[in-house]
Structures are given as structure tokens and as C-alpha cells.
N, C-alpha and C positions, 0 to 999 in steps of 0.2 A: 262414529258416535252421532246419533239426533241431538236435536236441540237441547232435551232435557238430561240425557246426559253429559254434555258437556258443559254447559250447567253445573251440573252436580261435581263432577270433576274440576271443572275449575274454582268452585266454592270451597269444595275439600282441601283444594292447593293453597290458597291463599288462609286458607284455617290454618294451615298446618305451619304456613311461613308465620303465622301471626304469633303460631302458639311457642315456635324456635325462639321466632326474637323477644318477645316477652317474657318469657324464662330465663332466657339469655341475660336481658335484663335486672330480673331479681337474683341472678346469682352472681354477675360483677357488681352489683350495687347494693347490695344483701338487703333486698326489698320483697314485706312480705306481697303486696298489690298484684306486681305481677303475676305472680305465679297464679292468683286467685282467676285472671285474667287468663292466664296460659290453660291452665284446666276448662274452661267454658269453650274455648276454641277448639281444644283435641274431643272432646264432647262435641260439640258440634262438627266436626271434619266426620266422627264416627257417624252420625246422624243422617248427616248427606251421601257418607259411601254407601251405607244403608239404601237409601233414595234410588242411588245410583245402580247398587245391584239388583236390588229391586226393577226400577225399569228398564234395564238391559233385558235381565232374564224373560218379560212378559212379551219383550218384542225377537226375542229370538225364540224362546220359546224352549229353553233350558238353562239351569245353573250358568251363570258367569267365571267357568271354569277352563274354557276351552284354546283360548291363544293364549300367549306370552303376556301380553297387558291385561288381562283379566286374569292371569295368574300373578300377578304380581299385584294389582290392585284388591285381589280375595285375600291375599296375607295382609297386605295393607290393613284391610277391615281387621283380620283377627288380631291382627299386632296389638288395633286400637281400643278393640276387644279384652283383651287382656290386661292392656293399662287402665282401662275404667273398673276391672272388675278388681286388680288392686288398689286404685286410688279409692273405691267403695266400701275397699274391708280394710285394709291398712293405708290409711290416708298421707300417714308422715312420707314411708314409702316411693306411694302412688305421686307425692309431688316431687321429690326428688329424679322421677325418672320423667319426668317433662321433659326437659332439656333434651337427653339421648332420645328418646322416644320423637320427641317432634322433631328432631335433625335427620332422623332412619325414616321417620314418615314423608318427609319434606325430599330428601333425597330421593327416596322410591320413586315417588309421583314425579320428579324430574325424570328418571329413568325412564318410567313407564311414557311421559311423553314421546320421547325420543322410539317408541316403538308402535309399527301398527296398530290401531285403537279398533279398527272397523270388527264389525263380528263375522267369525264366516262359517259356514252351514257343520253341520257335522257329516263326517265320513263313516261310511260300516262299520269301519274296526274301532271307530270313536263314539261311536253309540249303543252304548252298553253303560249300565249304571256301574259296573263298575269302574271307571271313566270317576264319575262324580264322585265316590268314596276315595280314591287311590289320590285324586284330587283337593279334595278338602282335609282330607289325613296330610298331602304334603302340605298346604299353606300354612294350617291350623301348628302344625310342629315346626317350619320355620318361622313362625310367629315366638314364638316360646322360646327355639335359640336364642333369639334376635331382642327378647325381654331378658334373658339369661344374661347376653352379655350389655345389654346396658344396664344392668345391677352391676357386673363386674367392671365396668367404667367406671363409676359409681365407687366403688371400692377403692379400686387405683387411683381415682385424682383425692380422697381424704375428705377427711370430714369440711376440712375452711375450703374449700372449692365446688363441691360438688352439692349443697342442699343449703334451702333456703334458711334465711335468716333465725326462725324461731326454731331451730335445731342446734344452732351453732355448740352447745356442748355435747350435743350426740356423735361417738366413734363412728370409724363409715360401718365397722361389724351390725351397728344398733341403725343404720342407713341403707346399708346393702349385706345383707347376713349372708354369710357364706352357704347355711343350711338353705335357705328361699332361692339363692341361686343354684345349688344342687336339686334340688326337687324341682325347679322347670327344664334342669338339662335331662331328667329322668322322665318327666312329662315329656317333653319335644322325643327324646330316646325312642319311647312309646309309640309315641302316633308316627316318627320317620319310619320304624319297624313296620306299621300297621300298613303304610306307604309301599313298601318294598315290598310288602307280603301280596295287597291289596293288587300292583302292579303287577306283578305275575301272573296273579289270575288274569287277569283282565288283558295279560299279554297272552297267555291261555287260549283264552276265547278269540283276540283278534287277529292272532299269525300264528297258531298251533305249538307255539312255544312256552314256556316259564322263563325262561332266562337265555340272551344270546350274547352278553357280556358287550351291547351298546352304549356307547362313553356315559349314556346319563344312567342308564343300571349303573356301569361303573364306581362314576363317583358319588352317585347316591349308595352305593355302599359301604365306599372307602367314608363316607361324613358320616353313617352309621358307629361304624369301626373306631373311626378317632373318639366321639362321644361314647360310646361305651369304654375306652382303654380309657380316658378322661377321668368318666365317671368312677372306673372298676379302682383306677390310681387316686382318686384322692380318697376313695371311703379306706382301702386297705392301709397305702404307706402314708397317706397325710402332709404331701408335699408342701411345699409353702401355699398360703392362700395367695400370695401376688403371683407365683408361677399359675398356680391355678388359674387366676384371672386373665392373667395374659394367655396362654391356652386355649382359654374359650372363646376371647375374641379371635383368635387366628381359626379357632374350630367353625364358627360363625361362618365367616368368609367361606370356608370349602363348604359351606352349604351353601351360601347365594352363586356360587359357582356351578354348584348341581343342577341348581332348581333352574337358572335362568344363563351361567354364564359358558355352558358347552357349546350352545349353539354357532358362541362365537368363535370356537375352537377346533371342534369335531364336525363332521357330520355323522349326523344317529339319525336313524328310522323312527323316532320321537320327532314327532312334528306338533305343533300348536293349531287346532283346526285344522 
């Protein structure tokens, strides 16, 4: 990273710590200040990753899509993406999900430290726009799990736990709806499919193949699988919503496993850069 991103990166980290502990805050002290407080930070953190992808891409001179830390830092953006654009149209919502939301933003950016930051050139079989679609379909769709199950957090800790003060006779159903949570596992559904579809070609073009069943196709199709059997299970038989909840956070997981956690496990011919 240059100056100015690291900068930026560290700006967005300490947004993101401010926006945890101040939420944190108004929800053991059932105060409304913070939270007002926690929202200008995650607003701001989304500001600065903005900055940040912004001047990466101009000095590499493509999307900030290509290693490990800048695929985890492009979900970052859209995660925060997503929270502002709830907290914009359903604002009761959008504050309730502070808390989860800046503890999953706050954690990421700890990950992502701990991972090469530097940028490195692209390779032939990596240069291909389909690269950048197969790319932004998986962050943008692990953003959406990742909003999914922090609604379903949300749900499971109840209404006296989990949302600020001027809700307190609101159910978690009227805080975290089970419907709002089904239609972003259908959203994410979407774009991981677009993901799997998008990857093939593009594995197509760079090694004459579609599919050669390498741990990260793998399990990026077995976290397809489970979200649809998920989704197909709760529209048909209507399981409990707390099964459901818990579910999704465990579905959650075998997606950040996919996207970033094989490397640690397999090796795959999926390399970052």
C-alpha cells in the first residue's frame, strides 16, 4: 500500500472500531446518542474505502479485485454498501444492524491486515474482464449473506437486546423480518450463481476448461447448494424462524470459507494475483 492508501485503510479501521463501540454502547445502555454517532462512522469508513479503491485502482491501473486483501476489502465496501442503503430506506432497520454490521466490518479489516496488502501485476489467464464480473458478483453476494445473517442475529438475541432504545416495544419480527432476511439470501443466491456461472467462462478462456472440480469451485458450490436447499426449505415446509436463523449464520460461514478460507486448507489453481 502507498501512503494514501494506508491512510485510507487505517481511517476506515478506526471508523469501523468507533462505530462497534458506540453501538455497543447504546445497546447495553439503551441510549439513543450513540447509535446517531455509530451511523456517521460506518458512513464515513464507506467514504474512505471508496477513497481507497479509488486510489489503488488508478495506480495499478485495474479494479481492486485481484488478491486476497482486496477481495476482502471490495466485500467490505459492499457490505457497507448495503447497510447505508438500508439504513436510507428503512432506517429503524438500518440502526439495529450497527452493532453486527460494524463488528463483521471491524473483524474483516483485522483479517485483511494480517494478509499481503501490496498489489501485484495481473497474469494472462487473469486478465480478462471476466476476472472483474466473476469478481464483483462474488463480493457483492457475500456482502448480502453477511447482511442476511446479521438480520438473523438480530432476530435471535430479541427484541430487549438487540435494537436501540426508541424501539423497545418493537418484536425482533418488526426489527429483523424474516421476509427482508429471505430476500437477501435470494439476492446473495443470485449474484453467487452469477459468480459460479461468470467463473467458468472465464475459467474457459484461461485454462480451456469450465469446471475441474478445484476446492474453491468446490465449495463455492456446495455454499450455493446449502442457500438454495435453505432457501427452497423455508419457502415450502416453513421450519421454525430460529432454525432458520441459526442456519443461516452457519450457511454464512461456509461462504467466508469459500471466498477466502481454502487457501488455508487446499491447494487450488485459484491464486490471488
Amino acid at each position: 500500500m502507498n501512503l494514501i492508501e494506508q491512510i485510507c485503510y487505517w481511517t476506515a479501521a478506526l471508523l469501523s472500531a468507533a462505530a462497534f463501540f458506540t453501538s455497543l454502547l447504546g445497546t447495553v445502555f439503551k441510549r439513543v446518542k450513540p447509535f446517531r454517532f455509530a451511523g456517521s462512522f460506518l458512513t464515513g469508513a464507506l467514504g474512505v474505502l471508496t477513497a481507497f479503491g479509488v486510489a489503488r485502482w488508478v495506480r495499478v491501473g485495474h479494479p481492486p479485485f485481484v488478491t486476497l486483501f482486496e477481495s476482502m476489502i471490495t466485500s467490505i465496501w459492499f457490505l457497507l454498501l448495503l447497510h447505508q442503503i438500508i439504513f436510507r430506506l428503512r432506517r429503524e432497520q438500518g440502526t439495529v444492524l450497527l452493532l453486527p454490521v460494524s463488528a463483521v466490518v471491524f473483524l474483516l479489516m483485522g483479517w485483511a491486515f494480517s494478509l499481503p496488502a501490496e498489489a501485484t501485476p495481473l497474469s494472462a489467464a487473469l486478465s480478462n474482464v471476466w476476472l472483474f464480473i466473476h469478481a464483483s458478483f462474488a463480493t457483492s453476494g457475500a456482502a448480502s449473506f453477511l447482511i442476511a445473517a446479521s438480520l438473523s442475529v438480530i432476530y435471535l438475541l430479541g427484541e430487549k437486546r438487540s435494537h436501540p432504545p426508541q424501539a423497545n416495544s418493537a418484536p425482533p419480527e418488526t426489527l429483523a423480518p424474516l421476509k427482508t432476511i429471505l430476500n437477501f439470501l435470494i439476492f446473495g443466491l443470485i449474484l453467487w450463481g452469477v459468480m459460479i456461472a461468470s467463473g467458468s467462462i472465464w475459467a474457459h478462456v484461461a485454462w480451456g476448461r469450465y469446471w475441474a472440480w478445484d476446492p474453491i469451485e468446490l465449495w463455492s458450490l456446495i455454499s450455493w447448494l446449502v442457500y438454495a436447499l435453505l432457501i427452497h426449505v423455508r419457502l415450502t415446509v416453513k421450519f421454525s424462524p430460529r432454525w432458520f436463523c441459526r442456519l443461516n449464520i452457519i450457511a454464512v460461514a461456509i461462504v467466508l470459507f469459500a471466498l477466502w478460507g481454502v487457501h488455508y486448507v487446499y491447494e487450488t489453481i485459484h491464486t490471488y494475483g
